[in-house]
C-alpha positions, 0 to 999 in steps of 0.5 A: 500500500503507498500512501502519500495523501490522507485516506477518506473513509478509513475504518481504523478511525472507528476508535473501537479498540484504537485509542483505548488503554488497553492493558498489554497482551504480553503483561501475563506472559512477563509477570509470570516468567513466560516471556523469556529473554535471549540468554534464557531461552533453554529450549530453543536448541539442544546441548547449549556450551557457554561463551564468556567474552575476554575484553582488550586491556587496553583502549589502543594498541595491539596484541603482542602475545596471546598464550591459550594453553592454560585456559585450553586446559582448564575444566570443561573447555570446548574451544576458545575462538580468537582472532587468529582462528576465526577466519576472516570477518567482514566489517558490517556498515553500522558497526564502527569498530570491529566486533572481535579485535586482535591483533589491532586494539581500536577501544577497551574491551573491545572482544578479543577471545571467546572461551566455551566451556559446558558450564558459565563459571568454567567459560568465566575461570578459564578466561581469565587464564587468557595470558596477553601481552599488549604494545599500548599505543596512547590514544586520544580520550579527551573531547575537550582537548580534541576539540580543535582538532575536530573536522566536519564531518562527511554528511552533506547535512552537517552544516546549515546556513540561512540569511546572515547569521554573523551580521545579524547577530552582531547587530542584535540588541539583545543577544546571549552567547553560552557554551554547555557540556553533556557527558558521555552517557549509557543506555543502562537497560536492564537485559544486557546484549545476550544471544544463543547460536545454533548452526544447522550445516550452513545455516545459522539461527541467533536467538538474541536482542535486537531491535532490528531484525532486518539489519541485524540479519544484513550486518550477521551475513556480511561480518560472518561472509555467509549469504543473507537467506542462511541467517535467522534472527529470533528476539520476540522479547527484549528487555530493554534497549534505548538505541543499544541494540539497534545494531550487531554486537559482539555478543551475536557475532562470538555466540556465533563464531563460539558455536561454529567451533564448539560444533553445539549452540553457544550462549553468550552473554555480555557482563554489565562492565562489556556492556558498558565499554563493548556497546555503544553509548551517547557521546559527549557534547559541546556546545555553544548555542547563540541567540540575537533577539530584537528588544521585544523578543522576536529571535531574529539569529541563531545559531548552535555549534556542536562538538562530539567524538567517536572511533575514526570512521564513526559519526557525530552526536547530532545535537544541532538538529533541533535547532533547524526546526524548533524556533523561528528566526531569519538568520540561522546556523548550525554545525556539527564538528567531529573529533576522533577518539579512542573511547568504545563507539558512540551511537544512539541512545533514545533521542539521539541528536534532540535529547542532548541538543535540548540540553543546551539550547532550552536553557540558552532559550532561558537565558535570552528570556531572562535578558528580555525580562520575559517570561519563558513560556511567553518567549517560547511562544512568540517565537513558534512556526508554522513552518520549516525554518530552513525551507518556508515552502514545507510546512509541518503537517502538524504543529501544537507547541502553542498549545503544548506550552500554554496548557501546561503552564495553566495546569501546572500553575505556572503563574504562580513561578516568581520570575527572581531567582533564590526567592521562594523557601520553604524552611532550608529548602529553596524552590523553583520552576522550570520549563523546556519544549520538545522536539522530535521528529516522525519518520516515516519508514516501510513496514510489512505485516502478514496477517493470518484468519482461520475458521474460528475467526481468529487473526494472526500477525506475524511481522519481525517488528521487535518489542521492547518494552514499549507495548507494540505487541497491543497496538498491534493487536489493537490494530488488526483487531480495529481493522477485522470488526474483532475483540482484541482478544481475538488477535494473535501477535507474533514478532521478531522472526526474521522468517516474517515480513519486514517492518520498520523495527523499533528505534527512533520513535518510529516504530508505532506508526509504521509498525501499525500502518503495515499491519492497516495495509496487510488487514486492508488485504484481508479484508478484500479477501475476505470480501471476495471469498464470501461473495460481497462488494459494495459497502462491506462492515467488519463489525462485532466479529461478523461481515455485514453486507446489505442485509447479510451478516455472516460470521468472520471465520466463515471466509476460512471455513475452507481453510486458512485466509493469508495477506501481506502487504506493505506500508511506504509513503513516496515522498510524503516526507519532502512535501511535509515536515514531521515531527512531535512536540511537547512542553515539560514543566518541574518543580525542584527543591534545593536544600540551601545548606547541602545542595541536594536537589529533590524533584517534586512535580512533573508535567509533560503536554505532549502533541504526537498525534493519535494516541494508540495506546493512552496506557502503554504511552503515558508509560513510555512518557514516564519513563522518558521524563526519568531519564531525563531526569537522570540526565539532569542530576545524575548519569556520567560515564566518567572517562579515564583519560590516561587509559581511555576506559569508562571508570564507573561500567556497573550500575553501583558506579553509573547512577541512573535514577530509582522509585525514590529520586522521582515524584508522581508524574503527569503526562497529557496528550492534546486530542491530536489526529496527523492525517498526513503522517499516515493512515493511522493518523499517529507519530510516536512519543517514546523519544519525545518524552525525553526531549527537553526534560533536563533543561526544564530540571537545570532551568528549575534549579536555577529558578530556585538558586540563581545558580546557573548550572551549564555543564551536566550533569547538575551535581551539588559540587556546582552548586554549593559554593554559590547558593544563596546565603542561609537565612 
């Protein structure tokens, strides 16, 4: 199915089971223990060995000496897999490093050795009788002293300009030019990257997690050298991702190259530390946002500059991005600038690009207000578009910031914030309000679905789309059911088989709408053949698991009585994306405490309005949008991977070290979704919020902070360290 205009009459707008909160179908399945992630799957394959991964000791460097004999020796060892015997290995396209190092160092704990034994304690012992000698090379580990090295980097799209940006902010009256810093940070999902190999002569099966079936079968087969029809991807339950696992890892390509020698299945999974120093993270930033206003507040030039590090061959943290879209403003420039280093691979972590340019600008955007003597909210407001900045002809297809902001503002009692800093107390306690609008844009992605009716007039779904967390086994669900006239408990839902048709997969927000459309356009199938094999046309009704047609009304599973009805069909947009800008926006507002003596920030309230078009699911998205708003605000207060900068390693990889936040660090949270249909974002009239929900949220925290204590925090995260030598004298 293309769809590049609004549908006319769509059945999914008759908002039976769509838009409602409906628990999650796969709920039972996780609370009972049911749901089995990779590592725990011991019934996918007979006679599973272990495989414990032994991590460089280095950051940079290469391998002088590996000695084997001891750990060969060792109880219960089966094999032990090196560079040196694995044969030769592809690079896949989205990994920047390879995935087993040797003898070339290019990052700390990076994989060079795989040892299997029958048990995981003996795997984990006779690794580390792994004897290596390195040639340590000094590597570079500082993006502060890397930064005057840092070269644009290859994308087209790396720098913008519009208008003139340097006369126009020269010869703005009011103007703020500030530098703002991000650390590097870690996904910190609760399942580490796991996964079971089995080879079957020629043709290998990975059960393991992974948010991309597709591309995870595509960068297997071009690592291993092996063609993509002998590769089969499994992860229909994953623990959590946040980005982590959008790409091959070395759990999967060791799991795999463990069972090819052992010649039995292989499970291999990664400790917290690999995790940590072996995946991906969110890299550090720099940034330095400039903003010129006329006096009455109208931003007439922006301009956001940003500096990130990663591995050679390796891409920037897209912090700019934002910054073309959120604001108006007729002179406007951004740049992202990209320095090597040789610290694990940064990559994307949940709203890559927008959660830590949101960061910096927000508060800048707080800053020039404050200049202004205006109110943020009202700054914000006076300063919205309709419209592309960068291209005036491209409208967005959808844009409520006004709304998002001011009904938030009423609701979280804005009016009552006192605009001077250090002013309101409460006992020792200082207390302030923050806000920071949101920005995320709505990609539009193919996605596939094959959908199933039997004769007790049930409907399968397979696609390969993945489920991490967010509740896409339910809208799925709900989807088909909405499509078929059916209950949703009328609805099977299967995932993550790269045996079934392709989808968008889960990342970038943009797995519910795409995911969902598949499915719409695989029921729109369905349903012509239902229609067809009963006989019907003209006006046909699929309703309360009957078929209605005139004056007949025939039971669903009639249309399978004669055996299995199958469809599949396909979800793309043409260029409905260059036509429209699409995105999600919101506005977050919080309430801190400050304790005046200690510096101890407390959050109190919690508010985010968000606009992402049609709500599929209110219950499993007002989750995501919790969740998202914690993580901003361990973004805030909290989350740094601290970088030892002799050795190139991230110091705190567990999660005694690596502080994210618990019950006890977050108060009771609201979320509102504004009554939204985007008919031009697809035939679900939906967007996404899972990354939305992060946008914006630390800025609202540090700008809350200031609020309460004049004390203005610009290099995360907002640690009491900052704050104590110039919070305001106790009284």
């Amino acid at each position: 199915m293309k769809f590049d205009t609004p549908a006319v009459t769509n059945p999914i707008d008759q908002l039976k089971v769509i838009g409602k909160p409906h628990d999650r179908i796969d709920g039972p399945l996780k609370t009972t223990g049911m749901a089995p992630y990779a590592y725990e799957r011991h019934d996918v394959a007979p006679n599973q060995a272990y495989g414990f991964i032994l991590g460089s000791a280095i950051a940079k460097g290469r391998i002088s000496t590996l000695k084997l004999d001891e750990a060969k020796g060792a109880p219960g060892v089966i094999a032990i897999v090196t560079a040196a015997n694995a044969g030769k290995l592809g690079k896949g396209r989205m990994n920047t490093a390879k995935l087993l190092g040797g003898p070339e160092i290019e990052h700390y704990h990076q994989a060079i050795a795989l040892v299997v034994a029958e048990t995981f304690e003996q795997a984990r012992a006779a690794a580390a009788l792994v004897r290596v000698e390195y040639v340590r090379e000094q590597g570079a580990f500082d993006l502060h002293a890397a930064k005057g090295s840092a070269t644009k980097p290859k994308d087209e799209k790396a720098d913008t300009a519009v208008g003139d940006f340097a006369g126009a902010f020269a010869a703005a009256p009011v103007t703020i030019d500030a530098t703002y810093t991000t650390p590097d940070q870690s996904h910190a999902m609760m399942e580490p990257h796991a996964t079971i190999a089995a080879w079957e002569g020629e043709k290998l099966t990975l059960w393991t997690a992974n948010q991309m079936i597709a591309w995870g079968v595509g960068e297997v087969a071009q690592t291993l050298g092996i063609p993509k029809e002998n590769v089969r991807l499994v992860s229909p339950y994953i623990g959590g991702g946040f980005g982590g696992k959008l790409f091959l890892r070395a759990d999967a390509v060791m799991a795999a190259l463990g069972a090819k020698a052992a010649g039995r299945p292989v499970k291999v999974a990664l400790t917290r530390p690999q995790l940590i120093n072996n995946t991906t993270h969110r890299p550090a930033t720099i940034q330095r946002v400039r903003i010129g206003t006329t006096p009455d507040g109208k931003i007439t030039a922006i301009g956001h500059e940003s500096w990130s590090g990663d591995l050679p061959g390796g891409g920037p943290e897209t912090a700019v991005m934002q910054t073309r879209l959120l604001y108006a403003g007729a002179n406007r420039m951004t740049k992202m600038r990209l320095a090597v280093l040789d610290l694990p691979e940064g990559n994307a972590m949940r709203a890559p690009g927008e959660a830590p340019g949101l960061m910096a600008l927000e508060i800048a955007m707080d800053e020039a207000a404050e200049k202004l003597k205006m109110d943020p909210v009202a700054f914000r407001v006076l300063n919205d578009t309709q419209v592309d900045p960068e291209d005036p002809t491209r409208p967005f297809s959808q844009r409520q910031l006004i709304r998002c902001l001011e009904q938030g503002a009423r609701q979280f009692g804005w009016s009552k914030r006192v605009a001077q800093t250090g002013q309101v107390r409460e006992g020792r306690w200082l207390i302030g309000m923050g806000v920071a609008a949101a920005l995320r844009n709505n990609l539009l992605m193919k996605s596939a679905a094959r959908v199933r009716l039997n004769s007790d007039g049930i409907v399968t779904v397979e696609t390969d789309m993945t489920d991490i967390g967010t509740g896409t086994y339910t809208i799925i669900a709900q989807t088909a059911a909405e499509m078929m006239g059916l209950p949703i408990e009328k609805v099977r839902v299967t995932l993550g088989d790269s045996t079934f048709p392709v989808s968008a997969g889960s990342g970038g927000q943009w797995g519910a709408n795409n995911a969902t459309s598949g499915v719409y356009a695989a029921c729109v199938k369905l349903r012509e053949a239902v229609a067809s094999k009963l006989g019907l046309s003209g006006d046909v009704q699929f309703s309360d698991g009957r078929v209605v047609s005139g004056s007949r009304r025939v039971r669903l599973g009639e249309a399978a009585r004669d055996g299995e009805l199958v469809a599949e069909d396909h979800i793309e947009y043409g260029t409905l994306d260059k036509q429209y800008q699409q995105s999600t926006f919101g506005a977050h507002f919080v309430q801190v405490a400050v304790d005046a003596a200690t510096g101890e920030i407390r959050v109190r309230r919690m508010l985010a309005v968000c606009a992402a078009g049609r709500i599929l699911n209110p219950k499993s998205a007002r989750s995501q949008v919790i969740g998202a708003m914690t993580m901003g605000v361990g973004a805030a207060l909290m989350e740094e991977l601290a970088v030892d900068k002799r050795f190139g390693f991230f110091v705190n990889h567990d999660l005694a070290g690596y502080e994210v936040p618990v019950h006890a660090d977050i108060p009771h949270q609201e979320v509102v979704f504004l009554e939204e249909t985007d008919p031009i974002s697809s035939p679900m009239k939906a967007k996404g919020v899972g990354e939305l929900g992060i946008c914006g949220v630390a800025a609202a925290v540090a700008n809350a902070v200031y609020n309460a204590t004049g004390v203005r925090v610009r290099d995360y995260p907002v640690t009491l360290d900052k704050l104590l030598d110039k919070m305001p004298a106790l009284v």
